[in-house]
C-alpha positions in Angstrom: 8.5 -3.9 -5.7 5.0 -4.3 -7.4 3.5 -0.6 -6.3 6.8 1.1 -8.6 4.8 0.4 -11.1 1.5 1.7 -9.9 2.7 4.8 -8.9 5.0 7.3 -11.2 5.9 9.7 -8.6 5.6 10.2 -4.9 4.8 13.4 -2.7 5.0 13.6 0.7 1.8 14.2 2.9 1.0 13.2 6.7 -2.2 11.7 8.0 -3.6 11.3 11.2 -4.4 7.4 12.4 -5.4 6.4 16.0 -2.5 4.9 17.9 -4.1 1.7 17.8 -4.1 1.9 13.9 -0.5 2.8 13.8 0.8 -0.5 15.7 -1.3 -2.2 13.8 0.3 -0.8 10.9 3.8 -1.0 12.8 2.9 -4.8 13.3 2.5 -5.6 9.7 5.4 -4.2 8.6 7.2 -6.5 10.8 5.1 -9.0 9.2 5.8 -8.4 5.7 9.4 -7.4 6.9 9.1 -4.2 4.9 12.0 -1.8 4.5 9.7 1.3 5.6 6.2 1.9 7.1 5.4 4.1 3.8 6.1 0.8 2.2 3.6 -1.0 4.0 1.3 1.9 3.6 1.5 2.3 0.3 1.2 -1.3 -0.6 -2.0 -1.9 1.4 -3.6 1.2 0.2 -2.7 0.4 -3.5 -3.7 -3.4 -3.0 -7.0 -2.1 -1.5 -7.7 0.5 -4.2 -7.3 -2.4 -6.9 -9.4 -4.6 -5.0 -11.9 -1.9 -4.9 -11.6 -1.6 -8.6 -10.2 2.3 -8.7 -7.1 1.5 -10.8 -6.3 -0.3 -14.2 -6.1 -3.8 -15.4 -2.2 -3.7 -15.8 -1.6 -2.0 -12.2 -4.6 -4.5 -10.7 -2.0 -7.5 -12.3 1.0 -5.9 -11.1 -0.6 -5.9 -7.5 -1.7 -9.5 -7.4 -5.4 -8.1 -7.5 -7.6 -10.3 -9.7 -11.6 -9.0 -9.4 
C-alpha cells in the first residue's frame, strides 16, 4: 500500500468523531474495500495532507497527489 511509504512507523492514539462521521468513515471503507478502518483513516488523512501540501514531493507521488 502507497501510505507504507509515507509513514516509517506507527503509534497508537484514539480520537473522538461524531457518530455520523464514523459511518461515514465505516461506509468508505466498504467502498475502498479496505482491510481495516485505520487503513481507510490513514489513507485519507495522508492523501489530504499531500493535497494540502504538508508532506514531500516523493510521498505526494507515492499518494497519487499531484498539486
Amino acid at each position: 500500500m502507497a501510505d507504507n511509504v509515507v509513514c516509517q512507523g506507527f503509534e497508537g492514539r484514539s480520537i473522538s468523531l461524531p457518530v455520523k462521521v464514523w459511518s461515514l468513515l465505516e461506509r468508505v471503507k466498504k467502498d475502498r474495500q479496505d482491510p481495516t478502518l485505520s487503513d481507510t483513516i490513514r489513507v485519507l488523512l495522508l492523501q489530504q495532507l499531500a493535497e494540502n501540501s504538508y508532506l514531500e514531493d516523493r510521498e505526494k507521488k507515492a499518494l497519487g497527489v499531484t498539486t
